[in-house]
Legacy VTK file of the C-alpha trace (Angstrom):
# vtk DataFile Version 3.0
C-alpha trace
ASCII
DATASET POLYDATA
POINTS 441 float
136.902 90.876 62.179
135.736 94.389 60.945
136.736 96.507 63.200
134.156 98.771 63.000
131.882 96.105 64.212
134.079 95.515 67.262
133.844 98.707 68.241
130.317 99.085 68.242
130.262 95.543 70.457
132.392 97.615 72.938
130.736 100.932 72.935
127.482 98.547 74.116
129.184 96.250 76.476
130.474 99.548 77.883
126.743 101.070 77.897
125.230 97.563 79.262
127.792 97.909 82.268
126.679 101.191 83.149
122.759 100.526 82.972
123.892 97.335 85.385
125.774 99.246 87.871
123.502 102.242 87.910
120.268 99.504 88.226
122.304 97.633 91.149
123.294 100.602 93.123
119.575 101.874 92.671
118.391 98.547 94.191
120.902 98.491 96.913
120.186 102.365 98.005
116.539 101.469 97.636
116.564 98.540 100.023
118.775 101.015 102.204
116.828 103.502 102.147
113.602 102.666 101.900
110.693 104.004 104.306
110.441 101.493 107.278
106.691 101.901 107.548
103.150 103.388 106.279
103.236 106.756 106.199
101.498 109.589 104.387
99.577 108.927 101.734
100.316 105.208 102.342
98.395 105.170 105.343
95.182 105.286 102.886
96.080 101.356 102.521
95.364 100.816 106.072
91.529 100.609 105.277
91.722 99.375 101.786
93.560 96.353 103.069
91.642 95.399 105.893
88.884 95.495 103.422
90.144 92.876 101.397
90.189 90.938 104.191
87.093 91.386 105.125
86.170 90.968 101.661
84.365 94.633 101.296
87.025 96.386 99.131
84.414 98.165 97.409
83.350 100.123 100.128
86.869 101.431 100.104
88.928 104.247 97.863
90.147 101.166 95.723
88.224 101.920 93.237
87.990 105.802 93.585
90.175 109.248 92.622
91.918 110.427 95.570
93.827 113.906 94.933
92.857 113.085 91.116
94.294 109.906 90.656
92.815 106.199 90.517
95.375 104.401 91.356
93.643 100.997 90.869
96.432 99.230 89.234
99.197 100.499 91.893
96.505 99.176 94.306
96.098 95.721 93.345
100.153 95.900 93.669
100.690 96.916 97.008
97.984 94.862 98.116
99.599 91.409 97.328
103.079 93.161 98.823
101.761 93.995 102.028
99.682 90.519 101.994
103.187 88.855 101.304
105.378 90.429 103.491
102.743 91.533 106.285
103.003 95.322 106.074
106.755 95.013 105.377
107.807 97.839 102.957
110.922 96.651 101.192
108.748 94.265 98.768
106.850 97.503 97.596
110.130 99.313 97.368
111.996 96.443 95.401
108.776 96.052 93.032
109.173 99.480 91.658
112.310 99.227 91.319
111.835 96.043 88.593
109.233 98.285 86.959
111.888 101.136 86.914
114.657 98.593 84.738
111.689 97.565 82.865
110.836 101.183 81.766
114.760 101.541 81.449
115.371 98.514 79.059
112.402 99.440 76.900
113.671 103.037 76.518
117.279 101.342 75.823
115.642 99.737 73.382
114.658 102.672 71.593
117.717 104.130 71.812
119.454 101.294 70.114
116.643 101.619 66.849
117.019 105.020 67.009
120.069 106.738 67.858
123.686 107.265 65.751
126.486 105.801 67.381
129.081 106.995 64.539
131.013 109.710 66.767
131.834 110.242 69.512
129.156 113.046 70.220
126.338 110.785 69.505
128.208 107.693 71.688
128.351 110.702 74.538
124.425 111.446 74.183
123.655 107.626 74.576
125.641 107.524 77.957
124.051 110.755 79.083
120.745 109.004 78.082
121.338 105.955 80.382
122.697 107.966 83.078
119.292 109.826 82.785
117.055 106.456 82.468
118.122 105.214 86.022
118.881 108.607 87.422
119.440 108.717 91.246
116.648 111.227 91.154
114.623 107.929 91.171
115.182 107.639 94.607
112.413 110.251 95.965
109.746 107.682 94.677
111.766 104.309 94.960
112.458 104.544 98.671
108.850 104.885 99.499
106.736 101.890 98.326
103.751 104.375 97.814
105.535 105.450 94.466
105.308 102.301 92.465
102.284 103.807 90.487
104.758 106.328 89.160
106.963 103.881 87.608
104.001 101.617 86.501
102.503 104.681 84.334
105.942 104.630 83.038
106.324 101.346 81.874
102.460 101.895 79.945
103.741 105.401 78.817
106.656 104.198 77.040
105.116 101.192 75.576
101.936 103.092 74.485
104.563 105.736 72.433
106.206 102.577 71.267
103.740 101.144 69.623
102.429 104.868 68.133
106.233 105.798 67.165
107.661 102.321 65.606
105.245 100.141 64.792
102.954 99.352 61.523
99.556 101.159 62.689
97.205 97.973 62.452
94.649 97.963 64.249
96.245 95.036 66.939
98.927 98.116 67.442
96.388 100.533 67.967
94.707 98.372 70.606
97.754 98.006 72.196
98.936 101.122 72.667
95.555 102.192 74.129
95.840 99.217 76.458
98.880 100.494 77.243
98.111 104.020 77.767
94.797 102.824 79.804
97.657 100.955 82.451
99.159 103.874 82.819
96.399 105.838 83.503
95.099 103.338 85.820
98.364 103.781 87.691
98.913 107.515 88.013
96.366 109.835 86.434
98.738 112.366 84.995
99.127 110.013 82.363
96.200 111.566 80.719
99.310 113.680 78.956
99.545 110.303 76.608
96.295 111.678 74.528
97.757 115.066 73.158
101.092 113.238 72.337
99.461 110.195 71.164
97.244 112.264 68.633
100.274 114.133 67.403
102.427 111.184 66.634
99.555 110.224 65.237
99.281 113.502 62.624
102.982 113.282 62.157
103.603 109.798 60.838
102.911 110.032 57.528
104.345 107.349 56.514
101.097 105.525 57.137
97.421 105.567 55.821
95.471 108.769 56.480
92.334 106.430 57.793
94.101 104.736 60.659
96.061 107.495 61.462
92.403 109.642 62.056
90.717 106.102 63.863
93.430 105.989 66.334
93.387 109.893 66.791
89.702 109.858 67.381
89.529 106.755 69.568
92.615 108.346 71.688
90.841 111.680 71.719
87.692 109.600 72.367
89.521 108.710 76.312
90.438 111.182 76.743
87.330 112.558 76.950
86.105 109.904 78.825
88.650 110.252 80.878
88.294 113.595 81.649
83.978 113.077 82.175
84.866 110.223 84.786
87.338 112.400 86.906
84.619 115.348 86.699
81.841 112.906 88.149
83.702 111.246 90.410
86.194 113.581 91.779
84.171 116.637 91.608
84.977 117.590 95.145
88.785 117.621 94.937
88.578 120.015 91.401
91.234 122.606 92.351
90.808 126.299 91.331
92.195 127.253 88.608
95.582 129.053 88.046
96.516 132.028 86.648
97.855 131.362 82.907
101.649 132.890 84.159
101.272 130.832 87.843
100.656 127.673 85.291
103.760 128.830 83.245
105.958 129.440 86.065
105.122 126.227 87.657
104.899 123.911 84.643
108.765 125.749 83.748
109.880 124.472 87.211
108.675 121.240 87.192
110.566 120.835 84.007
113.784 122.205 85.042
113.307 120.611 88.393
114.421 117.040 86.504
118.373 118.390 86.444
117.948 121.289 87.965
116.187 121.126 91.230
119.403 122.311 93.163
119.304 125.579 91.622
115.754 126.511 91.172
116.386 130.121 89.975
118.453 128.379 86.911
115.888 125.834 86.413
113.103 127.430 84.837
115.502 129.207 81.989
117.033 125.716 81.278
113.013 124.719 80.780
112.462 127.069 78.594
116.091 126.919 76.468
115.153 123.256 76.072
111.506 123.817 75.168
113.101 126.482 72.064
116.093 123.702 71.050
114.608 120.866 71.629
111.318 122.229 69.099
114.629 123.261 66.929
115.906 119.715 66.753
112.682 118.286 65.528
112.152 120.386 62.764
116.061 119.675 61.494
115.827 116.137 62.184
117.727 113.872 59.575
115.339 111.218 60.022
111.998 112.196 61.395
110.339 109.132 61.687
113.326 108.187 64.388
113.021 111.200 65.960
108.904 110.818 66.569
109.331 108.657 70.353
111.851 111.190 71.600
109.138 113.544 70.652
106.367 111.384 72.021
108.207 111.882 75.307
109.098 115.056 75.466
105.539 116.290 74.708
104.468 114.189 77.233
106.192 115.634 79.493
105.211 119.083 78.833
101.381 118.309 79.100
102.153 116.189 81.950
103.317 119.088 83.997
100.812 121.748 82.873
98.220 119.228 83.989
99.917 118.920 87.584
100.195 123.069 87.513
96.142 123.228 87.398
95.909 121.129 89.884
98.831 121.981 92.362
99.775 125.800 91.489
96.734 127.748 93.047
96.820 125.954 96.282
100.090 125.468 96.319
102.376 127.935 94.224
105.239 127.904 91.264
107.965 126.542 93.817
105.641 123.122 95.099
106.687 121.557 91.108
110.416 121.285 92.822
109.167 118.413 95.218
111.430 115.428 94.754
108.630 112.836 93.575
107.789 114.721 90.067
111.954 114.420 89.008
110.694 110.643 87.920
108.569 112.073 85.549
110.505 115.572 84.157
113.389 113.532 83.496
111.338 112.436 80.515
111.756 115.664 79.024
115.828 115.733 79.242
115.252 112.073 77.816
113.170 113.696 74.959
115.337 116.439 74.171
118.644 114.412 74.197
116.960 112.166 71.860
116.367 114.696 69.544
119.474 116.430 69.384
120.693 113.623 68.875
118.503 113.293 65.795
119.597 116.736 64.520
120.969 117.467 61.500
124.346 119.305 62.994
126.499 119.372 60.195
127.376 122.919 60.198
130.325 124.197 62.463
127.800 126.391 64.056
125.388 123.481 65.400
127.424 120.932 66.189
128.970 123.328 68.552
125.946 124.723 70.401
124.572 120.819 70.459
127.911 120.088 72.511
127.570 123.237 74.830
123.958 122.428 75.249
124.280 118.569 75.832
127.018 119.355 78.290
125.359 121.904 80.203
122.706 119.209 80.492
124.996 116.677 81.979
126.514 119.043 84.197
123.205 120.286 86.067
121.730 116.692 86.090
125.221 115.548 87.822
125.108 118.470 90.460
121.184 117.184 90.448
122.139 113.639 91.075
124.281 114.981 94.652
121.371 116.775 95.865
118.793 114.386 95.542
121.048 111.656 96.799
121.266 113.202 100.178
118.029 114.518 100.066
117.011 110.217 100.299
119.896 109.419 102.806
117.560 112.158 104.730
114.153 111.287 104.486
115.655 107.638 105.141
116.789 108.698 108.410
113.982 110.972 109.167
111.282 108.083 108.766
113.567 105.858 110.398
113.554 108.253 113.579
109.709 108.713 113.011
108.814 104.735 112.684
111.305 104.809 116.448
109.048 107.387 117.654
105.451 106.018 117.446
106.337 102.679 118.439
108.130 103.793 121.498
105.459 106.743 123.111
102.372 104.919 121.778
99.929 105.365 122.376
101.144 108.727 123.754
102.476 110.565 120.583
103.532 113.903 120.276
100.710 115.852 119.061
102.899 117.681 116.206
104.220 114.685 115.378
100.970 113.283 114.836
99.733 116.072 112.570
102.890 115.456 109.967
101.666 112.175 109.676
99.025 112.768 107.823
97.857 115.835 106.271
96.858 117.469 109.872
94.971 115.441 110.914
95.405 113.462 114.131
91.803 111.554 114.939
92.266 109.371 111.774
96.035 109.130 111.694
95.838 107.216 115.135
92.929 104.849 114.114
95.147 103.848 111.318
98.017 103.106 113.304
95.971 101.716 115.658
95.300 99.519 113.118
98.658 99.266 111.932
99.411 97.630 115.369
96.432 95.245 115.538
97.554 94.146 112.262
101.211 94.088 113.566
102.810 96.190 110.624
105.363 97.928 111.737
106.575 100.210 113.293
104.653 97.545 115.969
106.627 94.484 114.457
109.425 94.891 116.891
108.127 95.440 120.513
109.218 98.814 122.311
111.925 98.983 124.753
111.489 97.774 128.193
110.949 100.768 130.693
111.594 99.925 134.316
107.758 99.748 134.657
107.683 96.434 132.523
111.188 95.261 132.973
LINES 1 442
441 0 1 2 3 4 5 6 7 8 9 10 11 12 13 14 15 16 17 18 19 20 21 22 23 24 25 26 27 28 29 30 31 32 33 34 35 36 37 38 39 40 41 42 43 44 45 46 47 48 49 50 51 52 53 54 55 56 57 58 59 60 61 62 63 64 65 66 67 68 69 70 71 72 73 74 75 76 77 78 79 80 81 82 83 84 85 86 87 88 89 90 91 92 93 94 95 96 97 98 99 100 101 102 103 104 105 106 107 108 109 110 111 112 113 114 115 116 117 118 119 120 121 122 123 124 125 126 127 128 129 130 131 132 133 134 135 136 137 138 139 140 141 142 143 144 145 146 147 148 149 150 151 152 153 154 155 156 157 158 159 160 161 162 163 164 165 166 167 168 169 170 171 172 173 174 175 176 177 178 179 180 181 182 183 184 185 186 187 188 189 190 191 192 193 194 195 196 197 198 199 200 201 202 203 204 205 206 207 208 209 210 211 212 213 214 215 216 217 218 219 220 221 222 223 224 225 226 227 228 229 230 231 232 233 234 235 236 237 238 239 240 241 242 243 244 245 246 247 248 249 250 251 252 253 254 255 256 257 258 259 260 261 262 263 264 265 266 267 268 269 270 271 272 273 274 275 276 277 278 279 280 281 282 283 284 285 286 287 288 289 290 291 292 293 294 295 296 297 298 299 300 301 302 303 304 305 306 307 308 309 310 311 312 313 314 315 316 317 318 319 320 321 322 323 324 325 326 327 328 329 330 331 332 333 334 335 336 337 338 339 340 341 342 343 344 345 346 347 348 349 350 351 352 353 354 355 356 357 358 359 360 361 362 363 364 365 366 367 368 369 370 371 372 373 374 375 376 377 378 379 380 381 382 383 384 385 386 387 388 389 390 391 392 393 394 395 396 397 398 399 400 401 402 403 404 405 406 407 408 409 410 411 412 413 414 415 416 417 418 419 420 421 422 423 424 425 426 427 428 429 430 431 432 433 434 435 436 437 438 439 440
């Protein structure tokens, strides 16, 4: 048996056991965990599925851009879990998690075309990379059901750069990784980010005809434009001011550094912009630059992604709102990009093979202390909404009026006809009935 062979079988055996016990204790923290009932933003399916049943879902924000997004395809999803499980929310919960492993195994997948595995620094980047895949971070927007659009846009994100990055540009590719790019969009709107880093993979593979490469730029840029037209007709009204260049900065920085470095949020906007300078750095001295195009694909992504949240969140809501726990799902595609291509990097000198372990270890460290933070940060929203969910269904109709206003965005009138509906319906938190008081016992 060559025994460089069975090393390599270990070194993946040993990576396949970490993806499954970082996937299972996701799944059993997320069933733990997971918001016990509609609240927030997922009170907006209140209406939207009584509508279905009434068959007038039109009528409804189905098909519409609330807070700039459509999230049509996220709809149609929570619509058959809440149909299935009436109003239960682990199905939602447990549904984005399968979208999360299938994001994970495609970007696995990648990794394995992609990456050295010669030494031992390039075996330590691949475990840092699926430690990073199925982060515990995950669990801001895994533990509440609303989130499954996240990991949906995701799953199209990677698989649109997939089929930009790797494959022969025929035209059924092309198609494809539009499709692909449209799901995600359809999912969570931020995923407009796909059509700058779609058009530069598209200038930078070379490798391939100069025709298709300016088709698929144009009919990317082409909707993007589109894109852009339909969210200026339709979600006129919600437009946000516009931030000043350094607010933008400042918050696109800390949404960034957020993904490993919400715990220290001084620190995190440096590490944003050290990895913004190395991670550029790595590119440019990659040994094999057609391998080092997805990692590239999604860490530009993830740089337009969060200056397009910082137009529309900064103004309103300043630099320090890009450290809320939901966006770490999506910055921690920019420590995936950047580990990718430092991996890639030509570090044969003394010199850079020594600032690539410093850098790659600093990394790890930040998105371990990360990992803590956020961990208890679930274990406490869990137990908040758990008290919450206790709350309503034991003073209702007779709910404190503060309470009422966290519900949902201040405002009380339409937060109790929804769970007014809720309890027709017999969602919970009214799928248990309250305790007996000595008035009913």
């Amino acid at each position: 048996m060559n025994p460089l062979r069975a090393q390599d079988r270990g070194r993946l055996n040993a990576a396949y056991a970490v993806f499954a016990a970082l996937a299972g204790m996701l799944l059993i923290l997320t069933l733990l965990w997971h918001i016990p009932m509609m609240l927030w933003d997922q009170l907006d399916m209140v209406p939207i599925y009584q509508a279905w049943r009434d068959g007038t879902l039109g009528s409804t924000e189905f098909f519409s851009f609330r807070a700039g997004h459509v999230h049509l395809a996220a709809y149609a999803v929570l619509l058959a879990t809440t149909h299935l499980t009436h109003g239960q929310l682990w199905l939602d919960c447990a549904v984005s998690w399968v979208f999360l492993v299938v994001y994970a195994v495609l970007v696995v997948m990648q990794m394995r075309r992609t990456l050295p595995t010669q030494d031992r620094f390039a075996q330590a980047i691949f475990f840092a990379m699926i430690f990073l895949v199925l982060y515990p971070g995950h669990l801001a927007n895994l533990q509440w059901g609303w989130q499954v659009a996240v990991f949906m846009s995701l799953v199209g994100t990677v698989v649109a750069i997939d089929f930009i990055a790797r494959c022969t540009l025929s035209w059924a590719n092309l198609a494809c990784g539009l499709l692909a790019g449209v799901f995600a969009y359809l999912s969570f709107a931020t995923a407009i980010a796909l059509v700058p880093a779609a058009i530069l993979l598209l200038i930078l593979r070379e490798d391939q005809s100069r025709m298709r490469r300016a088709v698929g730029a144009v009919l990317w840029g082409g909707c993007g434009l589109a894109a852009y037209a339909f969210t200026r007709k339709y979600n006129a009204a919600e437009i946000p001011a516009s931030p000043s260049l350094v607010l933008s900065v400042h918050y696109a920085l800390n949404f960034l550094g957020g993904g490993i470095g919400r715990f220290a949020t001084d620190a995190a906007p440096l590490l944003a912009l050290a990895a913004l300078g190395s991670g550029a750095w790595a590119f440019l001295r990659s040994v094999d630059r057609r391998k080092s195009l997805p990692w590239l694909g999604f860490f530009v992504f993830a740089i337009v992604c969060a200056f397009v949240i910082a137009v529309a969140r900064a103004a309103d809501n300043g630099a320090q709102h890009a450290f809320v726990t939901r966006y770490v799902s999506i910055s921690s595609l920019f420590w995936l990009g950047w580990l990718g291509l430092i991996a890639l990097a030509d570090l044969r000198s003394s010199s850079a093979r020594r600032f690539g372990k410093i850098a790659v270890a600093v990394v790890v460290l930040f998105a371990a202390v990360n990992t803590v933070q956020m961990t208890r940060k679930a274990a406490r929203v869990a137990s908040e909404t758990r008290t919450i969910a206790t709350a309503i269904r034991t003073t209702w109709p007779n709910i404190d009026a503060q309470l009422l206003r966290s519900l949902y965005f201040d405002q009380p009138e339409l937060t109790m006809s929804r769970l007014a509906a809720l309890k027709a319906l017999g969602f919970p938190p009214f799928d248990v009935p309250p305790p007996a008081t000595d008035e009913t016992k």
